[in-house]
C-alpha positions as CSV (number, residue, x, y, z in Angstrom):
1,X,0.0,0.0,0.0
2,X,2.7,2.8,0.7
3,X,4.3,1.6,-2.7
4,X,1.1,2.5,-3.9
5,X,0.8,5.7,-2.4
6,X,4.3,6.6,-2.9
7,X,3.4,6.0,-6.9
8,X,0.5,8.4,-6.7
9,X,2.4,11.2,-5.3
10,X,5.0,11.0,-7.6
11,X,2.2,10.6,-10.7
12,X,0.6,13.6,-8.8
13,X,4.3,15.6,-9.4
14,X,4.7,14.6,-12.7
15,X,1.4,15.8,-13.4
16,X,1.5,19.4,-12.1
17,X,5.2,19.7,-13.3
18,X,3.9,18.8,-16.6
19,X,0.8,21.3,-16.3
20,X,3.5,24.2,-15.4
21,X,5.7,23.3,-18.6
22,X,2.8,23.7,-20.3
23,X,2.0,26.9,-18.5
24,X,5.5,28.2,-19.1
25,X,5.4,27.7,-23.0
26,X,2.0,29.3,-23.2
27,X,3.7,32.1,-21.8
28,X,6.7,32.1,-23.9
29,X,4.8,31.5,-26.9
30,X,2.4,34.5,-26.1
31,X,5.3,36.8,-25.2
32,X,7.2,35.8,-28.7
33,X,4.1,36.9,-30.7
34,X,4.1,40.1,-28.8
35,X,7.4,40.8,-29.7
36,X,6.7,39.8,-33.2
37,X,3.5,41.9,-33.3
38,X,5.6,44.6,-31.9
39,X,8.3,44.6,-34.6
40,X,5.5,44.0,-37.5
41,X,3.7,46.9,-36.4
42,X,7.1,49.4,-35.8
43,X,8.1,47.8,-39.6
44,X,4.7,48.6,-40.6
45,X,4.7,52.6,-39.0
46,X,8.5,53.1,-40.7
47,X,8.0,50.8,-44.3
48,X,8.3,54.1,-45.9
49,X,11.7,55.1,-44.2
50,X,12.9,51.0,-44.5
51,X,12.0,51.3,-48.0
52,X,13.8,54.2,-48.8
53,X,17.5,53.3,-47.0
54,X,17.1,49.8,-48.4
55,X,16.9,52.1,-52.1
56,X,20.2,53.7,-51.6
57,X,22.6,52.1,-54.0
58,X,26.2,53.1,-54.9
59,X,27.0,54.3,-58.6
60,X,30.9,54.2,-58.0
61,X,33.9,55.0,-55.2
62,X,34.4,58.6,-55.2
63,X,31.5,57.8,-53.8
64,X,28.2,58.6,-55.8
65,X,24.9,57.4,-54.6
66,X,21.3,57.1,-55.8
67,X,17.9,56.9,-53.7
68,X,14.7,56.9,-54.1
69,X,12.4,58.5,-51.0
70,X,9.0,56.3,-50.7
71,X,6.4,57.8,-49.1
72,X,5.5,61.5,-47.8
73,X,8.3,63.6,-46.7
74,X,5.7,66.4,-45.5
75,X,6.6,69.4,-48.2
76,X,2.8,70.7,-47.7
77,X,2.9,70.3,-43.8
78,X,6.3,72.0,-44.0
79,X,4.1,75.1,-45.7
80,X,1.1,74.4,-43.3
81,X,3.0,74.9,-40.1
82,X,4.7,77.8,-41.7
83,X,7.5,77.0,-42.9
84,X,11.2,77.8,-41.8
85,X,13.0,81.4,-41.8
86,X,16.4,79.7,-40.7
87,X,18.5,76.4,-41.1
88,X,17.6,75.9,-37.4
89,X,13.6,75.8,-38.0
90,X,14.3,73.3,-40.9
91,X,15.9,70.9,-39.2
92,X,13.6,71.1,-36.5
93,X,11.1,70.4,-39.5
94,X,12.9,67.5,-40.9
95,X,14.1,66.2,-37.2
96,X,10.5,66.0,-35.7
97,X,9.0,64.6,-39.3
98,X,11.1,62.5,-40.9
99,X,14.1,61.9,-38.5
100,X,12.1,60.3,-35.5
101,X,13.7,62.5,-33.5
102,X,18.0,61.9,-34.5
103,X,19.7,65.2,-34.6
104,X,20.9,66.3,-38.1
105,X,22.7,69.0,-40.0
106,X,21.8,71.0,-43.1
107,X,24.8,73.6,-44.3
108,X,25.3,75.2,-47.7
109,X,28.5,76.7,-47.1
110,X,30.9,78.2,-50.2
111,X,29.4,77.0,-53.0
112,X,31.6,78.2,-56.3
113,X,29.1,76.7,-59.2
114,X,28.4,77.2,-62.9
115,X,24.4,77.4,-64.6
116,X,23.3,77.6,-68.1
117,X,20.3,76.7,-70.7
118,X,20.8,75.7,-74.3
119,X,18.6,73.6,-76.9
120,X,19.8,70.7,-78.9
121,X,19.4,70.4,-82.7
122,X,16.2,67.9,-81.7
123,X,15.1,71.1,-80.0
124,X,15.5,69.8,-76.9
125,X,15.8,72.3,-74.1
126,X,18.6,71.4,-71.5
127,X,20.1,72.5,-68.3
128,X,23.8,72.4,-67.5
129,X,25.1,72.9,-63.9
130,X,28.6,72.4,-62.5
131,X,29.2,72.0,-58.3
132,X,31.9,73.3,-57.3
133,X,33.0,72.7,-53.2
134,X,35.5,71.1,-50.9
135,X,35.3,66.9,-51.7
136,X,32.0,65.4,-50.5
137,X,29.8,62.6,-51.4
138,X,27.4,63.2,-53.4
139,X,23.2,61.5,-54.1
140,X,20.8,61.6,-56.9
141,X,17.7,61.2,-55.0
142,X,14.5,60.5,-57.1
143,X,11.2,61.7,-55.6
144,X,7.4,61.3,-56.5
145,X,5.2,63.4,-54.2
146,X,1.3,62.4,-54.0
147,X,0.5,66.1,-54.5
148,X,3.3,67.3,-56.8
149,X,5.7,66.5,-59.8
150,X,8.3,63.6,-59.5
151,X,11.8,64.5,-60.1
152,X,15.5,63.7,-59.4
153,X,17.7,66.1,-57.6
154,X,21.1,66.0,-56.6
155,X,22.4,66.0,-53.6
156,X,25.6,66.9,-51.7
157,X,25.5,64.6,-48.3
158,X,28.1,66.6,-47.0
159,X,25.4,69.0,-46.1
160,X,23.9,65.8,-44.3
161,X,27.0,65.4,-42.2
162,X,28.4,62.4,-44.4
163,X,32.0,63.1,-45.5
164,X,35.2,60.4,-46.0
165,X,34.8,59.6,-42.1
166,X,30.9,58.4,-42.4
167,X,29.2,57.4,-45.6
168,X,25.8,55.8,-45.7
169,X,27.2,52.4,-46.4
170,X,24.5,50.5,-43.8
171,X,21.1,51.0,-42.3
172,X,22.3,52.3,-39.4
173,X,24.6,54.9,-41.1
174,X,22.0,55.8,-44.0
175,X,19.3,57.1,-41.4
176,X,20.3,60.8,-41.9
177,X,19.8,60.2,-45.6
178,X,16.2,60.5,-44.8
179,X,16.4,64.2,-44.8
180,X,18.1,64.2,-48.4
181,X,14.8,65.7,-50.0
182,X,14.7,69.0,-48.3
183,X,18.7,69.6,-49.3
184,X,18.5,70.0,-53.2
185,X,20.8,72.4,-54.8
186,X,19.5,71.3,-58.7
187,X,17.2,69.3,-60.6
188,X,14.6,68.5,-62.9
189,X,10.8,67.4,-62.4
190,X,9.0,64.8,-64.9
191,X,7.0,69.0,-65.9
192,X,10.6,69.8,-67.4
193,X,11.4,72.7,-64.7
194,X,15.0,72.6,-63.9
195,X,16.5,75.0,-61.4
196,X,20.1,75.3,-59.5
197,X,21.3,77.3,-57.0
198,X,24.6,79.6,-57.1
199,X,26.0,81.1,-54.0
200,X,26.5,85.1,-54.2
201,X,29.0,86.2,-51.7
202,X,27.0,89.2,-49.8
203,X,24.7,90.2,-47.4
204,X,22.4,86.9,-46.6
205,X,18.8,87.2,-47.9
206,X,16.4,87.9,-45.0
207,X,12.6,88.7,-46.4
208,X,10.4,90.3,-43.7
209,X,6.8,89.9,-44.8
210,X,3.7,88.3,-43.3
211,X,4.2,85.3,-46.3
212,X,5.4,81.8,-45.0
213,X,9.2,81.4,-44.4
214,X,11.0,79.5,-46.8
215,X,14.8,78.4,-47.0
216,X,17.1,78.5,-50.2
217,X,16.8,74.3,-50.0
218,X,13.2,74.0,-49.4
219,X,12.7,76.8,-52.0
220,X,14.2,74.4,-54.5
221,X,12.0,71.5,-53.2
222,X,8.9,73.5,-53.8
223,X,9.8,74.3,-57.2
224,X,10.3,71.2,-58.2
225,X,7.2,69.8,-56.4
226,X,5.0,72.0,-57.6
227,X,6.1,74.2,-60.6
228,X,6.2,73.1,-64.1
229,X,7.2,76.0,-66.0
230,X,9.6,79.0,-65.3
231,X,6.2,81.4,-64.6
232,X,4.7,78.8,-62.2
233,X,7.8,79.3,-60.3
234,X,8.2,83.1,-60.4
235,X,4.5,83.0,-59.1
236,X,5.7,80.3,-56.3
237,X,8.9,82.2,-55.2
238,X,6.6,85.6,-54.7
239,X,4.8,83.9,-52.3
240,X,6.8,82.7,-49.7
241,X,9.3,85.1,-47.5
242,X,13.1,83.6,-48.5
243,X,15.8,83.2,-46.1
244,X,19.3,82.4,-47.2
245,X,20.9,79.2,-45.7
246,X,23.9,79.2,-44.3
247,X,23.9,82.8,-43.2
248,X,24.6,83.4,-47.4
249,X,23.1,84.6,-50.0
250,X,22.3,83.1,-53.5
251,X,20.5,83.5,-56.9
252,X,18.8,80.6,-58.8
253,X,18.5,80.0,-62.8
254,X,15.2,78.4,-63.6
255,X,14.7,76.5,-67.1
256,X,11.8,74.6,-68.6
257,X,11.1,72.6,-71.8
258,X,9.5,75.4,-73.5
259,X,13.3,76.5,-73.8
260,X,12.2,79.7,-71.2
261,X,14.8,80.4,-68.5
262,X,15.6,83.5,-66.0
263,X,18.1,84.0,-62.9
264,X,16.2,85.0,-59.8
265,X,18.1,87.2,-57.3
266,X,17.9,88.9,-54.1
267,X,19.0,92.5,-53.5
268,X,18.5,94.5,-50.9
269,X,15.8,91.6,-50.1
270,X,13.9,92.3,-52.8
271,X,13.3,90.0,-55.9
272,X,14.9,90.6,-58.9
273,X,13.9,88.4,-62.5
274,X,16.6,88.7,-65.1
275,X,15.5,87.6,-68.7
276,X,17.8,85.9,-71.5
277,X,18.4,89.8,-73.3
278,X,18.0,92.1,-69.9
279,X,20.8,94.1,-69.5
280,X,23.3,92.5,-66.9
281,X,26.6,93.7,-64.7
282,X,28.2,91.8,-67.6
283,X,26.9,93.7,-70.0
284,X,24.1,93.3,-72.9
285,X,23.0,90.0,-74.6
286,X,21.8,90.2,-78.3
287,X,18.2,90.8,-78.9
288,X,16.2,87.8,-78.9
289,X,19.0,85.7,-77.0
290,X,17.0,82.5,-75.4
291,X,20.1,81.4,-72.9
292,X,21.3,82.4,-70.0
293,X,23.7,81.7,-67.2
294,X,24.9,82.5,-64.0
295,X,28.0,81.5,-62.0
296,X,28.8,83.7,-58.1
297,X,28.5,87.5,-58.8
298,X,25.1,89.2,-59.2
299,X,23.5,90.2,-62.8
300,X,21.0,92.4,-61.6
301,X,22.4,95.9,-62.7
302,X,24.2,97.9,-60.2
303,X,28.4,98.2,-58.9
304,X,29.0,95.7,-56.6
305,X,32.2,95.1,-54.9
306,X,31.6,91.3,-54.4
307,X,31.3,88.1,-56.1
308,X,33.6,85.8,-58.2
309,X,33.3,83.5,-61.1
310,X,33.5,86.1,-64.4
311,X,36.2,83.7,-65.6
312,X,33.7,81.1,-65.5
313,X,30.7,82.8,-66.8
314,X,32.8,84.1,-70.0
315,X,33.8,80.7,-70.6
316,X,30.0,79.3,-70.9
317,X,28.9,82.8,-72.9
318,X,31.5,82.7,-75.4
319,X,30.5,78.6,-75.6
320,X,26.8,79.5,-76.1
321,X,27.3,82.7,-78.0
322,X,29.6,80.4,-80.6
323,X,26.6,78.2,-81.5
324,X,23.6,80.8,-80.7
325,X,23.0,78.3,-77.7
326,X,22.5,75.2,-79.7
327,X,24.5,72.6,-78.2
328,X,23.9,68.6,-77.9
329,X,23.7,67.0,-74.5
330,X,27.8,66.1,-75.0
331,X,29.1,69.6,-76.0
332,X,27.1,70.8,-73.0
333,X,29.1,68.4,-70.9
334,X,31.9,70.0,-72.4
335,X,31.3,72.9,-71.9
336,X,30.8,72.1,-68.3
337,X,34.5,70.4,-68.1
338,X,36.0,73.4,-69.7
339,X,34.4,75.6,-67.0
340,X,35.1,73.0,-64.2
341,X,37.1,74.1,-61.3
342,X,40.6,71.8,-60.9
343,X,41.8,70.8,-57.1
344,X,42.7,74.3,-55.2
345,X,42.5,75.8,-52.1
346,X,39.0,78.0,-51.8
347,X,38.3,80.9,-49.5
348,X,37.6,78.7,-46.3
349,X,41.5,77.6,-46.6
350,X,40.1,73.8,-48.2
351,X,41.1,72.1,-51.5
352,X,37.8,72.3,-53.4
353,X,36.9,71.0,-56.8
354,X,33.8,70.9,-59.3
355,X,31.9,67.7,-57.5
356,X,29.8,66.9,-60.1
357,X,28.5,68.1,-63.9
358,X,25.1,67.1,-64.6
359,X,23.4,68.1,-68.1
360,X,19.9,68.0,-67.6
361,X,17.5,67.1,-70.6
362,X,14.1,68.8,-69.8
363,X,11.9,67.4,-72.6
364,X,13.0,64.0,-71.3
365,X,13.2,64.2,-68.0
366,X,16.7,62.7,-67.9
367,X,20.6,63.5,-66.5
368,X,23.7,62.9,-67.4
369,X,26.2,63.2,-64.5
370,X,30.2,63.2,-64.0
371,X,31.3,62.7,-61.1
372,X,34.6,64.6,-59.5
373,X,35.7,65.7,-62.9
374,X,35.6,61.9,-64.1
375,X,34.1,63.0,-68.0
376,X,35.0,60.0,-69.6
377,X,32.8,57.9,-67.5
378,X,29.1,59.7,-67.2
379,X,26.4,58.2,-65.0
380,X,22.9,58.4,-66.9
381,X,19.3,58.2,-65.3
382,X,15.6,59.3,-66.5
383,X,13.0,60.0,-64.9
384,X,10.8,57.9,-67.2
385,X,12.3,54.6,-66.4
């Protein structure tokens, strides 16, 4: 009989041992499929943001990069809440929206760059821009806003705080990426608008109106989201209050596939349109001239004791004047390299360089980029693809 008893107890501990194993793996299994909910519902909230760093892909090792931003990075919220008068109030924007809260910076320091316009013998109106600046990497980033134009822009992610120290080579590094959209300097939308920005070395523009606040970046960004012909911009850039980034000041050219094009400036804070045969500071186009461009001094008439790049700009007139601006997309590239700035030391004490040539087709929506003065091998994307 105590056998027997002793048997019972024993099947009595094997059973409640076997009822808390039980217990125990319920308890696992439930808290497992929490954990996976949890991580299916934070990879649901950031698929955008997941699908955009897993875009980023590198052209070559200079290093070049593309990207392409899914989802909404908040342009019209941007406007909504007013927009930004300083770099400070953007990337409080872009930190609180986009960035989850991780700290970034946007600078456009010294930036010693080359515009023009031209039209092919297809009739093709194009857009040619040189970057000049102290090395950097640089990102076309390819964006297609639910209520505005796609487009491609290029990017310098040294502005993002990437240089030969940090590059965004892994998820965890490519985060800051994320702001990339609200840093264009040029570009083109699937409209054919094409705009680039030129620094002029003066007095920073600092509008003073009851309009909403823009910056020199976003002001690009808003152009290209919502503009698709030189007017349409004009019309967008009256708007808006501009504030110079950087604690600079610049002047834009603006091109679309009509073959129309003008240099917007800012003197004395106030807005100032130059057409293809306006008089200039460098003095007076033919009548009936349909090009333009602009390198760092101001065009707007008046003596000015500032501003750099004549060298350049007589380099591009004299190369659209010999042709009466008809150039194909590869003589524009030329033209580029012969205005392209070799290695020297710029006014910040830096070795700086043209970064990158891009010729811009605006009927097609395409780009043809060098990279770091590298002509004989040319990176090519469209927007139709």
């Amino acid at each position: 009989m105590e056998e027997r008893g002793d048997d019972m107890e024993e099947q009595a501990k094997s059973s409640k041992s076997g009822r808390a194993r039980k217990i125990v793996v319920r308890v696992l299994i439930a808290l497992v499929a929490l954990v996976v909910l949890a991580v299916a519902g934070i990879a649901f909230m950031f698929r955008s943001e997941i699908a955009t760093v897993a875009s980023i892909k590198k052209v070559n090792d200079y290093p070049f990069y593309t990207m392409t931003y899914e989802g909404d990075y908040g342009i019209d919220e941007f406007i909504a809440q007013g927009g930004a008068s300083s770099d400070a109030e953007l990337i409080g924007f872009v930190v609180q929206h986009l960035m989850k809260g991780l700290p970034i910076t946007i600078e456009l320091p010294d930036l010693a760059c080359s515009t023009f316009n031209a039209t092919t013998s297809e009739g093709d109106a194009i857009f040619g821009r040189n970057f000049d600046l102290s090395y950097s990497p640089s990102m076309l980033v390819r964006t297609d806003p639910a209520d505005g134009y796609a487009s491609i822009s290029m990017v310098n992610l040294g502005f993002l705080g990437y240089g030969e120290d940090k590059l965004p080579d892994s998820p965890t590094s490519s985060i800051t990426v994320l702001a990339a959209p609200y840093a264009p300097l040029d570009g083109v939308n699937e409209a054919g608008l094409a705009v680039g920005v030129l620094l002029i070395d003066t007095d920073p523009t600092n509008q003073q109106t009851d309009r909403v606040d823009i910056t020199t970046t976003t002001a690009i960004r808003l152009m290209l989201d919502k503009c698709a012909t030189v007017d349409e911009a004009l019309d967008l850039l009256e708007q808006y209050d501009m504030h110079s980034s950087a604690n600079s000041c610049y002047h834009f050219q603006i091109a679309d596939a009509s073959g129309d094009t003008v240099v917007v400036e800012y003197v004395d804070n106030e807005m100032s349109v130059l057409d293809p045969d306006d008089v200039t500071t460098a003095g007076q186009p033919a009548a009936g001239t349909t090009y333009m461009a602009a390198t760092n001094f101001l065009l707007t008439p008046g003596e000015y004791d500032f501003g750099t790049g004549q060298d350049r700009y007589q380099i591009v007139t004299e190369g659209l004047g010999a042709t009466d601006g008809a150039l194909s997309e590869d003589e524009a590239m030329s033209l580029l390299a012969a205005c392209s700035q070799e290695p020297h030391i710029n006014s910040r004490g830096e070795e700086s360089q043209t970064q990158w040539s891009v010729v811009y087709n605006l009927d097609k929506q395409s780009a043809t980029i060098a990279i770091g003065r590298d002509y004989e091998n040319v990176y090519e994307v469209s927007l139709r693809e």
